[in-house]
C-alpha positions as CSV (number, residue, x, y, z in Angstrom):
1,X,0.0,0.0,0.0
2,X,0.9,3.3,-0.7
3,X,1.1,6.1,2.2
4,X,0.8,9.7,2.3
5,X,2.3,11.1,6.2
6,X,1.5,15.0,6.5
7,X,4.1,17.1,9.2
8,X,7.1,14.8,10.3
9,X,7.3,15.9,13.7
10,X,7.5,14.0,16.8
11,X,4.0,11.9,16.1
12,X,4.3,12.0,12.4
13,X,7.9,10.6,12.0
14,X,7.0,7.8,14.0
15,X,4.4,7.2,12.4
16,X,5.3,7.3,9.1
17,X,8.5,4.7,9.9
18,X,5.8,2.6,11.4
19,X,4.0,2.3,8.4
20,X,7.0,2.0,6.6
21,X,8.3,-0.9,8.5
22,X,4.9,-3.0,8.1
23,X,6.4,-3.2,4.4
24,X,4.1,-0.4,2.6
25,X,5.5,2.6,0.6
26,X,5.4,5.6,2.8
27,X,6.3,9.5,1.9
28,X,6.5,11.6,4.5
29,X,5.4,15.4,3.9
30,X,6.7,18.3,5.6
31,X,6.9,21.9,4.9
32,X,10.3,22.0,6.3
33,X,12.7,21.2,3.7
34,X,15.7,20.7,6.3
35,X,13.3,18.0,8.2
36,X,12.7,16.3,4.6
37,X,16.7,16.3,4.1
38,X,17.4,15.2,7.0
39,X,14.4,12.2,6.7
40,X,15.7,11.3,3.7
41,X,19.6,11.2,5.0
42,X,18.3,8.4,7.4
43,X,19.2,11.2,9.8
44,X,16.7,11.7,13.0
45,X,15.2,15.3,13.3
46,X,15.1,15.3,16.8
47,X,15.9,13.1,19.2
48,X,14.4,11.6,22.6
49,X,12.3,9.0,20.4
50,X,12.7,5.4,21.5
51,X,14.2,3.5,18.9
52,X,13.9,5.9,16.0
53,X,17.1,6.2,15.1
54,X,17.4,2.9,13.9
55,X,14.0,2.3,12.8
56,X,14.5,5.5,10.6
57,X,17.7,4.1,8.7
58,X,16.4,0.7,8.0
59,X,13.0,2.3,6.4
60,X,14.8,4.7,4.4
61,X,17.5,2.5,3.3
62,X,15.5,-0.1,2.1
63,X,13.5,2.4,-0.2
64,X,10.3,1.9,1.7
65,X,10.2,5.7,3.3
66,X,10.9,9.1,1.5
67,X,10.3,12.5,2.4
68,X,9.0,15.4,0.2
69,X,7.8,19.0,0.2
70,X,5.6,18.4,-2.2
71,X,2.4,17.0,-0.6
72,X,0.0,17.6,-3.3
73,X,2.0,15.0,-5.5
74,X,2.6,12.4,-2.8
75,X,-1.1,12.1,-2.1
76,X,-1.9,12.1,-5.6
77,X,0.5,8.7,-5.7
78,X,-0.7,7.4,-2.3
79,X,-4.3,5.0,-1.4
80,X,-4.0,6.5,2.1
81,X,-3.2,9.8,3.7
82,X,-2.9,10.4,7.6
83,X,-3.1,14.1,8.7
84,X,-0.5,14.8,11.9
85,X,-0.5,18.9,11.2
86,X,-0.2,21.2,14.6
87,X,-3.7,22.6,15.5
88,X,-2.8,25.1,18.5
89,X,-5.3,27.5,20.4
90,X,-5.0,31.8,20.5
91,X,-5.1,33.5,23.5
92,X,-8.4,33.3,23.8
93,X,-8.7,29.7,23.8
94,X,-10.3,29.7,19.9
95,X,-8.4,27.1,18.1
96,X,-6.0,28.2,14.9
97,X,-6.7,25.8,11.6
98,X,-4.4,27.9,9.6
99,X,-2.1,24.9,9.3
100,X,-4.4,22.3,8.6
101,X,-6.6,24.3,6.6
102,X,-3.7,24.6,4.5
103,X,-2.7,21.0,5.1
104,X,-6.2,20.0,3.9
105,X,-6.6,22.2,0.5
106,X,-3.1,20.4,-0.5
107,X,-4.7,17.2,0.2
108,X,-7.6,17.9,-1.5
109,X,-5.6,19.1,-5.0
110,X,-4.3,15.7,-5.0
111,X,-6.9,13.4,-3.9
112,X,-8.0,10.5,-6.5
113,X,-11.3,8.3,-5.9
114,X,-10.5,5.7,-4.0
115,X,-8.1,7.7,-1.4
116,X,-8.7,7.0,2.7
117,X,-7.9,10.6,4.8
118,X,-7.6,9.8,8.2
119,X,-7.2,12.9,10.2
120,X,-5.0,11.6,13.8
121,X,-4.2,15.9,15.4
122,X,-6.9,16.1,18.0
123,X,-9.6,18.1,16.7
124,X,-12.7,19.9,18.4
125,X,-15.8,17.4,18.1
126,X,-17.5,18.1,14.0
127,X,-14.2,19.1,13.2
128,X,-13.5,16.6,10.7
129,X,-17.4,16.2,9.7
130,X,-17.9,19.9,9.6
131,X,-14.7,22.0,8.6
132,X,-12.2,19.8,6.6
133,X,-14.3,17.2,4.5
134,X,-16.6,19.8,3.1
135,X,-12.5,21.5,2.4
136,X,-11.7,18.1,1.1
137,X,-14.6,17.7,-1.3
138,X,-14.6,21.6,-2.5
139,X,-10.8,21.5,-3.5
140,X,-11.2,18.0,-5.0
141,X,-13.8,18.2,-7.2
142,X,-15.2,14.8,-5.1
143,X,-17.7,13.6,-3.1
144,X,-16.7,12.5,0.2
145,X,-17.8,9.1,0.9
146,X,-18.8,8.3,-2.6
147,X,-15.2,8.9,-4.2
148,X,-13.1,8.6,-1.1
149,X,-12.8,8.1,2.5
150,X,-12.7,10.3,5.6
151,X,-12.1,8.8,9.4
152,X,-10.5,10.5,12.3
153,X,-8.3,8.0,14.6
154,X,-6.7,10.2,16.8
155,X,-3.1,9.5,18.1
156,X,-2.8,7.9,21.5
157,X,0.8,8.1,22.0
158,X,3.6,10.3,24.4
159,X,6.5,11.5,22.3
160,X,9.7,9.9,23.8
161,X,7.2,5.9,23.4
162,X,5.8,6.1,20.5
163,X,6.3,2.7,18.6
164,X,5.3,1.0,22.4
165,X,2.4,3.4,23.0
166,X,1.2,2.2,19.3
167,X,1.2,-1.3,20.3
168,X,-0.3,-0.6,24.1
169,X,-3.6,1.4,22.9
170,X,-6.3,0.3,21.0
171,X,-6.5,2.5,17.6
172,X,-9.9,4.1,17.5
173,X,-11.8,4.9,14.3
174,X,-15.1,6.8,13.7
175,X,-15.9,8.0,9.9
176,X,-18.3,10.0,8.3
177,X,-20.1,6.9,7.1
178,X,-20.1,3.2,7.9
179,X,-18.1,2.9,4.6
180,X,-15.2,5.4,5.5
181,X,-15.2,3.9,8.9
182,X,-14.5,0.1,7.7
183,X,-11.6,1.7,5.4
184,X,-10.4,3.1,8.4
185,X,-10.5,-0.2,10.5
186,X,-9.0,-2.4,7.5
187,X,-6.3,0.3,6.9
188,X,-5.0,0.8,10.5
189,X,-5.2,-3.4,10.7
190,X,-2.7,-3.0,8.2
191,X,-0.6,-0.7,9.1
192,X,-0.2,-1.4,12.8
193,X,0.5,-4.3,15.7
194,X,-0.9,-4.8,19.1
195,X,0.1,-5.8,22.7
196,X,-1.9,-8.8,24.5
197,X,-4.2,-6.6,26.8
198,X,-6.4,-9.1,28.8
199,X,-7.5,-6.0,31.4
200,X,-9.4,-4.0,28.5
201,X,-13.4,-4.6,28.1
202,X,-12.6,-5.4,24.4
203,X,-9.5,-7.1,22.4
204,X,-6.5,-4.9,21.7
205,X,-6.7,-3.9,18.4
206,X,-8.5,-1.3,16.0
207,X,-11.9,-0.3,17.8
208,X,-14.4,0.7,16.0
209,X,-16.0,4.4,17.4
210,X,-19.0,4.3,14.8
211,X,-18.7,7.9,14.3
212,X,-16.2,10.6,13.7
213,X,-17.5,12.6,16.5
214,X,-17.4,9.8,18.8
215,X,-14.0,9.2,17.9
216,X,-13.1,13.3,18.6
217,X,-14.9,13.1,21.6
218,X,-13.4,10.0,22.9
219,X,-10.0,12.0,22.7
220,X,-10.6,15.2,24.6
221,X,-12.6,13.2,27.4
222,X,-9.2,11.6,28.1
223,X,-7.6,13.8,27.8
224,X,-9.8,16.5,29.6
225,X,-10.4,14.3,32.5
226,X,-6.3,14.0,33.0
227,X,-5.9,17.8,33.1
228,X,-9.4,17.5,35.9
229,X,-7.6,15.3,38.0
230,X,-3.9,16.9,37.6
231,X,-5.9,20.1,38.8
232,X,-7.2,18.8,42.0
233,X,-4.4,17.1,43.2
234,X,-2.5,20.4,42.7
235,X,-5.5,22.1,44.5
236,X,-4.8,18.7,47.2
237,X,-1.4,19.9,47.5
238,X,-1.7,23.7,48.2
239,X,-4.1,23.0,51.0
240,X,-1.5,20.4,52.2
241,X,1.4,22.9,52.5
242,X,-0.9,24.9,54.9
243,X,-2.5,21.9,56.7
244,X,1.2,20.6,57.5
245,X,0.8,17.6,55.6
246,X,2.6,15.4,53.0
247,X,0.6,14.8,50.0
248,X,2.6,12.6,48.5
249,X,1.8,10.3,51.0
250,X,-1.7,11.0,50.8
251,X,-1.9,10.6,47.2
252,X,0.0,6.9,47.6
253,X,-3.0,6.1,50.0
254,X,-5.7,6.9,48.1
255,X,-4.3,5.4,44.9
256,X,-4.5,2.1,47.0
257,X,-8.0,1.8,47.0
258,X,-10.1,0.1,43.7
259,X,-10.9,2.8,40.9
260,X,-8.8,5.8,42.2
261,X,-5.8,7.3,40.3
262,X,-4.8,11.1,41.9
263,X,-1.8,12.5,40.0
264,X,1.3,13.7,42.0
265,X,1.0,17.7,42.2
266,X,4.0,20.2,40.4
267,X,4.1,22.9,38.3
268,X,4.1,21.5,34.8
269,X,1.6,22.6,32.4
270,X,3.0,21.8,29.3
271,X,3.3,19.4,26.6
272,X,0.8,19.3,23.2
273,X,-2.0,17.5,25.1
274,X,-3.1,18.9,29.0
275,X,-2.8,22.8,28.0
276,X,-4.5,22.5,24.7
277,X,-6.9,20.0,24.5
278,X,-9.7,21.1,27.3
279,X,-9.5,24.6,25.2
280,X,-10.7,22.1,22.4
281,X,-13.7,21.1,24.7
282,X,-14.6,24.2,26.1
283,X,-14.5,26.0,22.4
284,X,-17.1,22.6,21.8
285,X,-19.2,23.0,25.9
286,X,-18.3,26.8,27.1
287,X,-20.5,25.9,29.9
288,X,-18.2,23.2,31.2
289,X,-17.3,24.8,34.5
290,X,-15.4,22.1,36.3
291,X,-13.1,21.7,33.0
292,X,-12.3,25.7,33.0
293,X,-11.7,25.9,36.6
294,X,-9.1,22.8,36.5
295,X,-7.5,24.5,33.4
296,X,-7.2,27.9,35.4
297,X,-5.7,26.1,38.5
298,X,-3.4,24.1,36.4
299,X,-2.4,26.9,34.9
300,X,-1.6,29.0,38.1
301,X,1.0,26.5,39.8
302,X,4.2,28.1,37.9
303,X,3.7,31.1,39.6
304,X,2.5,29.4,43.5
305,X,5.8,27.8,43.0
306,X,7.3,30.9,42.1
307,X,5.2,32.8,45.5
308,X,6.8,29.2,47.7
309,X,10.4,30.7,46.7
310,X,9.9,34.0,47.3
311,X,8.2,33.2,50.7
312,X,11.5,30.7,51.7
313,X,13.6,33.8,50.6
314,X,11.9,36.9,51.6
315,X,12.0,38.5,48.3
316,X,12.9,37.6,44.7
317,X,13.8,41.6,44.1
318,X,17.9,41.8,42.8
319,X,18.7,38.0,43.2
320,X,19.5,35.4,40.7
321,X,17.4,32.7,40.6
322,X,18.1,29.5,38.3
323,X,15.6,27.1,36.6
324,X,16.2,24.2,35.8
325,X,13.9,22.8,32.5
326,X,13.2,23.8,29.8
327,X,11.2,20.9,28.7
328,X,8.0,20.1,29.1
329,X,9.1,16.8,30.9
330,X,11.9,14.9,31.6
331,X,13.8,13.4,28.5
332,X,11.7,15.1,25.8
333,X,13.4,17.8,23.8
334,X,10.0,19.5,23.7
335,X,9.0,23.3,24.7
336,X,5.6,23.6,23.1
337,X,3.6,24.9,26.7
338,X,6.1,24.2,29.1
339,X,6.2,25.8,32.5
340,X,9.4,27.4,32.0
341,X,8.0,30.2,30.1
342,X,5.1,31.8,33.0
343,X,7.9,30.5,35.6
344,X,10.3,33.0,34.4
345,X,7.9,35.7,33.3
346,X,6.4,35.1,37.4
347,X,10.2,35.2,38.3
348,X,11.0,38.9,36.7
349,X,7.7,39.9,37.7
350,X,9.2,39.4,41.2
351,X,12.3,41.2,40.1
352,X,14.4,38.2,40.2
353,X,17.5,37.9,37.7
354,X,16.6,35.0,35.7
355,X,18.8,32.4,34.5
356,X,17.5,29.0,32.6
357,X,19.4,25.4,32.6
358,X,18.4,22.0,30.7
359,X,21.0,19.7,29.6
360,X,18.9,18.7,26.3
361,X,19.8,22.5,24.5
362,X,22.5,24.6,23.6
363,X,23.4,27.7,24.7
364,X,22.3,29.2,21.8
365,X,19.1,27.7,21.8
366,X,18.0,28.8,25.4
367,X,19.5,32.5,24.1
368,X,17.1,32.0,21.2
369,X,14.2,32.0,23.5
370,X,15.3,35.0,25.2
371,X,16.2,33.2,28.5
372,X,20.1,33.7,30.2
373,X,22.0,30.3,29.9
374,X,23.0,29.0,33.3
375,X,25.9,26.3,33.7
376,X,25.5,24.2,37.0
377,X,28.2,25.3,39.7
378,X,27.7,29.3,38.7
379,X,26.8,30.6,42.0
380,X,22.6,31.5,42.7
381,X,20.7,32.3,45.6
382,X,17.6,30.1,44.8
383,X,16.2,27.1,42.5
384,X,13.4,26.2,41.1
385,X,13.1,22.5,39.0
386,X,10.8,22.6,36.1
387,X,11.5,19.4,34.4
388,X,12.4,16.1,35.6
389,X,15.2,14.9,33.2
390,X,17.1,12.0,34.9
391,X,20.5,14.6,34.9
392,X,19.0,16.2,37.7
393,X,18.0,13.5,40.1
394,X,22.1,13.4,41.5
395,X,22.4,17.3,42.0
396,X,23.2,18.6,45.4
397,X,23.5,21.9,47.0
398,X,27.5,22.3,45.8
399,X,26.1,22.3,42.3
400,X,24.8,25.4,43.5
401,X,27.4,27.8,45.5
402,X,25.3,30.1,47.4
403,X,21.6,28.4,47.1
404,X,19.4,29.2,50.3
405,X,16.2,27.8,48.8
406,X,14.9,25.0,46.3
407,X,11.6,24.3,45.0
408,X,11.3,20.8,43.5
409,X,8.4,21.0,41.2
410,X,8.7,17.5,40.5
411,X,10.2,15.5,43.0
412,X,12.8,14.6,40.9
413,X,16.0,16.0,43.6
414,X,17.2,14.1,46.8
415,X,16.4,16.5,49.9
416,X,19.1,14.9,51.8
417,X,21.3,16.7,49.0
418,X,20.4,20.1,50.4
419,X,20.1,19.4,53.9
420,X,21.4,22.9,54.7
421,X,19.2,25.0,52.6
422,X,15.5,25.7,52.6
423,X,14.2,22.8,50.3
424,X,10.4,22.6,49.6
425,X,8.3,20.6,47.4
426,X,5.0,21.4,46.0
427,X,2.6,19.6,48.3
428,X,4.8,19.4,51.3
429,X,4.7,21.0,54.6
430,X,7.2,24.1,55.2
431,X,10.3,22.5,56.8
C-alpha cells in the first residue's frame, strides 16, 4: 500500500516509519525542507524518540520511506493519507486551523477516488465532519464518501514511546459513514500491531467508534479528565502545605484503593495534550465549569511555586534565581507549553535575575528564546526544578554555590542533598 504522512514531527515521523516498517510505501510530507533532508539522509530530526534512530535508517534505506515538500504529488501517488498537522489555540482559547486548513486544501488538489484521509491531530468534536471534508470535497472536485474516504483516529501516544504506546492502545476509528469507517479499520489493521491486553473490556486492536465525533470526543474526554484530576491534586497539594501535611503520602494512600488514580502535584503545564486540549472542549461546551476551573488552577502552579520561593527567601527583588527545565518533561526535547515560560515571566515579575538550565539545548538555543543560559556550579541564591530529566536527580546543593532555597516541582532532587538550605516541594509542609 501506498502512504501519504503529512508534518514529520514527533508523532508523524513515528508514524510514518511505522507504516514503513509493516512493508508499505510511505512519503512523509513536511513543509520543512531541512526535516525532509534530513528524513531522507536516514538522519533523525530530533531526538528523545525510542528506537527511532534505527527504525528510521532501515525504512529509508531499504526504499520503503521518503520524504517530500511536495504533498500535493505524494497524495496524488498514495491509497492513504494520515493528517499529523499542529492545531494550537489563540489566546483566547479559539483554536487556529491555519495549518491544517492549509494542510487539507493540498490534500484535497491531490486526492484520486478511492483515497482513505484519516485525520490523527486532536480536533474539536464536527471538526472533521464539519470543517475539513466539506474542504476536502470543494478542493477536489469529489464527493466524500462516494469517491473517497474520511475517518478520524486520533493518536494515543507520548513522544519519547511512540512505537510502544502504538502497540499498548487500541487504535480508534469513527468516519463520516459506515463505509469510511470500515476503510479506516482495514487500513489501521494493516498498518499497525498490538500488545496482549487481557485487562481491557474489548481485544486490543483497531476499535471501531462508529462515528467521527465519537471518535473526537473520545480524545478530549481523556484527555480533559487527566488535566481535571492533575488540577485537583495540585488544589490537594496547596491545602496540604498549609495543613502541614505530605501529600505525597496521601496521594499513595488513596491510589491504593479500587478505581482511584490522583496524579502527584507540580508545576508543569506543558506538553501538546493537557494545556491544549480542554480549550478544544470548552470551544465545543463553554459551559463546562469544572473543566475551565481545572484549566485555570493548572495553569496557576508556575507562579505558586514561584510565591513558595519568594516566601523561603523573603523577596525575589535583585537576586539570581536559576531554573532548571526547559522541557516540558523529563527526557523530551520539547518546549511547546512548558512551564518554563510563566515561571520566568512570574520570576521577573518578582524582580528576580533570571537564568534558565536543561541539559537537552544549547546555549544558543536557550538564548534564542530570550532566557540567560546558566551552567550548574555558577553561583545563585535560589532554585526552582521545572522538568524532571534524569540529569538532575544526583544534584546537590555544591552544584549550586550560594543556594538558600529550592523548589522541586517535580520531585525529581534528593532532599538529603540540600540538607542545609530551605528545600520545599510542591505539596509538602514548610520545613
Amino acid at each position: 500500500m501506498k502512504i501519504a504522512v503529512v508534518a514529520l514531527g514527533k508523532i508523524g515521523l513515528p508514524l510514518a516509519v511505522q507504516f514503513a516498517k509493516k512493508g508499505h510505501e510511505v512519503i512523509g510530507c513536511d513543509v520543512n525542507a531541512t526535516t525532509v533532508d534530513q528524513v531522507n539522509a536516514g538522519t533523525e530530526p530530533f531526538p528523545g524518540e525510542a528506537f527511532l534512530s534505527e527504525y528510521l535508517k532501515e525504512v529509508v534505506g531499504s526504499g520503503n520511506l521518503r520524504a517530500t515538500t511536495d504533498t500535493t504529488s505524494a497524495v496524488a501517488q498514495s491509497q492513504a493519507v494520515v493528517v499529523v498537522v499542529p492545531l494550537f489555540v489563540d489566546n483566547e482559547g479559539i483554536p487556529d486551523f491555519g495549518w491544517m486548513d492549509d494542510a487539507t486544501a493540498k490534500i484535497a488538489a491531490g486526492l484520486k477516488p478511492g483515497t482513505l484521509v484519516s485525520y490523527e491531530t486532536t480536533l474539536p468534536v464536527g471538526t472533521t465532519r464539519n470543517r475539513f471534508t466539506p474542504a476536502l470535497e470543494a478542493g477536489s472536485g469529489l464527493k466524500a464518501g462516494v469517491d473517497f474516504h474520511v475517518v478520524f483516529s486520533p493518536e494515543r501516544v507520548l513522544t519519547g514511546r511512540v512505537f510502544a504506546d502504538l502497540r499498548k492502545y487500541p487504535k480508534l476509528v469513527g468516519g463520516i459513514d459506515s463505509a469510511s469507517t470500515a476503510a479506516g479499520i482495514a487500513f489501521y489493521k494493516e498498518v499497525l500491531d498490538f500488545d496482549d491486553r487481557p485487562d481491557l473490556v474489548e481485544p486490543n486492536g483497531v476499535w471501531d467508534l462508529l462515528t467521527c465525533e465519537a471518535s473526537e470526543m473520545a480524545k478530549l474526554a481523556e484527555t480533559t479528565y487527566r488535566d481535571v484530576n492533575i488540577a485537583l491534586a495540585n488544589q490537594f497539594a496547596i491545602f496540604a502545605e498549609t495543613a502541614n501535611i505530605d501529600i505525597s503520602k496521601v496521594i499513595s494512600a488513596s491510589n491504593s484503593q479500587p478505581y482511584s488514580h490522583i496524579h502527584q502535584p507540580g508545576i508543569a503545564v506543558g506538553g501538546h495534550c493537557i494545556p491544549i486540549y480542554p480549550r478544544f472542549y470548552l470551544w465545543n461546551d463553554p459551559a463546562a465549569t469544572v473543566v475551565r476551573s481545572a484549566r485555570e488552577a493548572n495553569a496557576g502552579m508556575p507562579s505558586h511555586a514561584v510565591n513558595i520561593l519568594a516566601g523561603s527567601l523573603g523577596s525575589l527583588e535583585g537576586k539570581k534565581i536559576a531554573v532548571l527545565g526547559i522541557s516540558y518533561r523529563g527526557g523530551v526535547k520539547e518546549s511547546a507549553f512548558s512551564g518554563v515560560f510563566p515561571t520566568v515571566t512570574a520570576l521577573k515579575a518578582q524582580g528576580a535575575l533570571v537564568v534558565v538550565h536543561d541539559p537537552m539545548y544549547t546555549d544558543d538555543e536557550i538564548i534564542k528564546y530570550g532566557f540567560t543560559p546558566y551552567k550548574i556550579g555558577e553561583p545563585v541564591e535560589g532554585l526552582i526544578l521545572q522538568a524532571d530529566h534524569k540529569e538532575y536527580k544526583t544534584l546537590t546543593a555544591t552544584d549550586f554555590p550560594g543556594v538558600k532555597a529550592v523548589v522541586d516541582g517535580r520531585r525529581t532532587l534528593d532532599p538529603s542533598n540540600f540538607s542545609l538550605t530551605i528545600f520545599r516541594v510542591i505539596g509538602a509542609p514548610a520545613s
